[in-house]
C-alpha positions as CSV (number, residue, x, y, z in Angstrom):
1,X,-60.6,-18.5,-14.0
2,X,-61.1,-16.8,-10.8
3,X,-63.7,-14.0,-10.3
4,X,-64.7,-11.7,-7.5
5,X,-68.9,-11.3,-7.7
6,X,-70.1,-8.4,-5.8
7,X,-74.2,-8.5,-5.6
8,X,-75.9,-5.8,-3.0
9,X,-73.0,-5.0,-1.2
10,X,-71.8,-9.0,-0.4
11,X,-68.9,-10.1,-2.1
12,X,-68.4,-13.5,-3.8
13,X,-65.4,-15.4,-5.0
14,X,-66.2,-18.1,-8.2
15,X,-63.9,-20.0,-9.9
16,X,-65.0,-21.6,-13.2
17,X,-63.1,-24.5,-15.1
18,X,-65.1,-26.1,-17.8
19,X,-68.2,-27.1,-15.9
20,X,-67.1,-27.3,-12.2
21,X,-67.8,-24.0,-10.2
22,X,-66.6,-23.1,-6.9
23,X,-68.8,-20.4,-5.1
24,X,-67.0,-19.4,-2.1
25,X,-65.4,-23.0,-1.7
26,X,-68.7,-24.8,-2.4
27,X,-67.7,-27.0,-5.5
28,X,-71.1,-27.4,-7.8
29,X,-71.4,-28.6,-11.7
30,X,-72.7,-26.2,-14.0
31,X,-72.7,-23.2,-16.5
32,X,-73.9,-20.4,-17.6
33,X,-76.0,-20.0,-21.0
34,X,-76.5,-17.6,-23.2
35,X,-79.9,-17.5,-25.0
36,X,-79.3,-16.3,-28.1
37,X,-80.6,-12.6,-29.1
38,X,-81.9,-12.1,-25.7
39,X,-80.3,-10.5,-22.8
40,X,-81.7,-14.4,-20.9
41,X,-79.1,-16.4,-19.8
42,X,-79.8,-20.0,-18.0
43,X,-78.2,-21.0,-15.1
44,X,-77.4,-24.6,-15.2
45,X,-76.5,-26.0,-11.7
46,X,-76.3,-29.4,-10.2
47,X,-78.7,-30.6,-12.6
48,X,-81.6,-27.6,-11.9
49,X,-82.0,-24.3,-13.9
50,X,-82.9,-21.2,-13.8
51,X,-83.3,-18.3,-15.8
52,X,-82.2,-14.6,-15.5
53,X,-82.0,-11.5,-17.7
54,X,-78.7,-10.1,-17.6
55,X,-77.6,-6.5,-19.4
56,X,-74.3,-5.9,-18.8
57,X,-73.1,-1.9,-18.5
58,X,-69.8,-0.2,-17.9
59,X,-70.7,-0.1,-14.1
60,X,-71.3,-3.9,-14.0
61,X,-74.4,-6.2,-14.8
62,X,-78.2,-5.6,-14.5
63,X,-79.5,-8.5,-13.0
64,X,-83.4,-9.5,-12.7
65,X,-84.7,-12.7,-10.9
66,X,-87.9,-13.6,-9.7
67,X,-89.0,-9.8,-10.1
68,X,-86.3,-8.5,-8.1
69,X,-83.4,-6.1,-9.9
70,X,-80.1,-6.9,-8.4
71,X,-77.2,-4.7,-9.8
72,X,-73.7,-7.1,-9.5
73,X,-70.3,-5.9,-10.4
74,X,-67.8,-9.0,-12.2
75,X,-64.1,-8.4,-11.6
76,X,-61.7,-11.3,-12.6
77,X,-58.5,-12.3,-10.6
78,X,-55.8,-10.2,-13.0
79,X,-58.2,-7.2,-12.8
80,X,-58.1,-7.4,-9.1
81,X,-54.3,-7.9,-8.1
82,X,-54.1,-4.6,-10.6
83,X,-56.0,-2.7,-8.8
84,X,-54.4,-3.7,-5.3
85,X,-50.9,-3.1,-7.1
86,X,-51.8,0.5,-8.7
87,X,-53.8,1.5,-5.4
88,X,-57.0,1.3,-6.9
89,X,-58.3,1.5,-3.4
90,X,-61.7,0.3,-2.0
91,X,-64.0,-0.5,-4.2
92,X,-67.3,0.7,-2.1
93,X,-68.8,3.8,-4.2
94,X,-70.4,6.1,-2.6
95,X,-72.8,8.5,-4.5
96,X,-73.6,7.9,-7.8
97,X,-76.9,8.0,-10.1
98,X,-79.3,5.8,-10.0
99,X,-80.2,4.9,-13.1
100,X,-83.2,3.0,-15.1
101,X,-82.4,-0.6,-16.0
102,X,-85.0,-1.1,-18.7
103,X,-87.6,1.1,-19.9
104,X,-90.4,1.3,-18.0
105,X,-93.5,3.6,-15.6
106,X,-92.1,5.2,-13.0
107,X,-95.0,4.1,-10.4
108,X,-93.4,5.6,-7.2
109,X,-90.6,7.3,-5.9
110,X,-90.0,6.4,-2.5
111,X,-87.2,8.5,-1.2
112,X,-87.1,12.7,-0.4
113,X,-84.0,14.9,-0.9
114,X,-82.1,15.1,1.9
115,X,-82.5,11.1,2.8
116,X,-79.8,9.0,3.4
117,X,-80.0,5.7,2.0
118,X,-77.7,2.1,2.4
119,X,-76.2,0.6,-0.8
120,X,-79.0,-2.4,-1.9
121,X,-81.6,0.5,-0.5
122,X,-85.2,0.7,-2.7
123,X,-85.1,4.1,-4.3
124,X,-88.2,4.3,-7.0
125,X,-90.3,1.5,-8.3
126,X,-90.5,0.7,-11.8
127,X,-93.3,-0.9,-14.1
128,X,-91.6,-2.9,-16.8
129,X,-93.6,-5.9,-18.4
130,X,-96.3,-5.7,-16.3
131,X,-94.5,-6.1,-13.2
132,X,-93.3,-3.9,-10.4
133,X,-89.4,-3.2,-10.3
134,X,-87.8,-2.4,-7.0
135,X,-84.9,-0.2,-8.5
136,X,-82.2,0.2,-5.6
137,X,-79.4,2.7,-4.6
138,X,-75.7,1.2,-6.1
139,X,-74.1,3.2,-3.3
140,X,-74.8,4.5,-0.3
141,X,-75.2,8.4,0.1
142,X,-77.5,11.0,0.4
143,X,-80.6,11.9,-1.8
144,X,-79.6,15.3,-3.7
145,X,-81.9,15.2,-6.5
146,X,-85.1,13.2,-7.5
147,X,-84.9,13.7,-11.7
148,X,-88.5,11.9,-12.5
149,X,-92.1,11.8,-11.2
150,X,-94.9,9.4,-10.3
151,X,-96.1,8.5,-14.6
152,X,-93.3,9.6,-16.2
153,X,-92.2,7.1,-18.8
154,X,-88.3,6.7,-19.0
155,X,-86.0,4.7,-21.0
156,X,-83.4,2.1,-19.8
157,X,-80.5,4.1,-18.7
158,X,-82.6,7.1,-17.8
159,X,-81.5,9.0,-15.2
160,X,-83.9,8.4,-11.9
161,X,-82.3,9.7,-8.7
162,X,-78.7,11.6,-7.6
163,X,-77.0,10.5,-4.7
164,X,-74.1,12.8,-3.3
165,X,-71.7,10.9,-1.5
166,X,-72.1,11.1,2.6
């Protein structure tokens, strides 16, 4: 099966059959492992492995690694020709919420109304598990409301910062 892997704005293609993997023509062995009622999954690859929480969402999958939130969006092959054959158009969003992917202390906000900010761009910082969550912008646009403070517990999913489209 053939998939288009967008992460921060740089777009992948993987094809998967059994346990050979091609990332963007690079053949490797491997898979990917669920662990079971967590959201961990284990990479297996060319005999290393690595670990990642995953969530998925109807905007794609949450994606932390090595403290780092990376927000990736999965479309397979049949998915894709639709969407070039109905016109679905270009896929870069702009605006958008940016929303909490775990619960967590929002330690800082670090942009102002008004800003503009790149897709990938850090928007608040996040306390989750003892560690300090860059949470970024999905799209790029332009800050039109901050909806939390410095403190302020949230949930996952909550709400953190509007982005109007530029």
């Amino acid at each position: 099966m053939k998939y288009s892997v967008t992460i921060q704005g740089q777009e992948h293609e993987v094809e998967v059959s059994g346990d050979r993997i091609m990332l963007n023509g690079e053949p490797f062995e491997g898979r990917l492992v669920s662990l079971p009622r967590t959201p961990l999954r284990q990479l297996q690859l060319d005999g290393s492995a690595r670990t990642y929480a995953m969530v998925g969402a109807a905007e794609g999958w949450t994606v932390m690694a090595g403290g780092e939130i990376h927000s990736a969006e999965v479309e397979d092959e049949r998915t894709r020709q639709l969407r070039k054959v109905t016109g679905g158009g270009d896929r870069a969003a702009r605006g958008g919420v940016v929303k909490a992917p775990m619960p967590g202390m929002v330690l800082r906000i670090e942009v102002e109304i008004g800003q503009a900010v790149t897709q990938g761009a850090g928007v608040a910082v996040l306390e989750a598990m003892k560690m300090e969550n860059e949470i970024k912008a999905p799209a790029a646009g332009v800050v039109s409301a901050i909806l939390v403070e410095a403190g302020q517990a949230v949930d996952k999913g909550a709400a953190l910062v509007e982005l109007a489209g530029e």
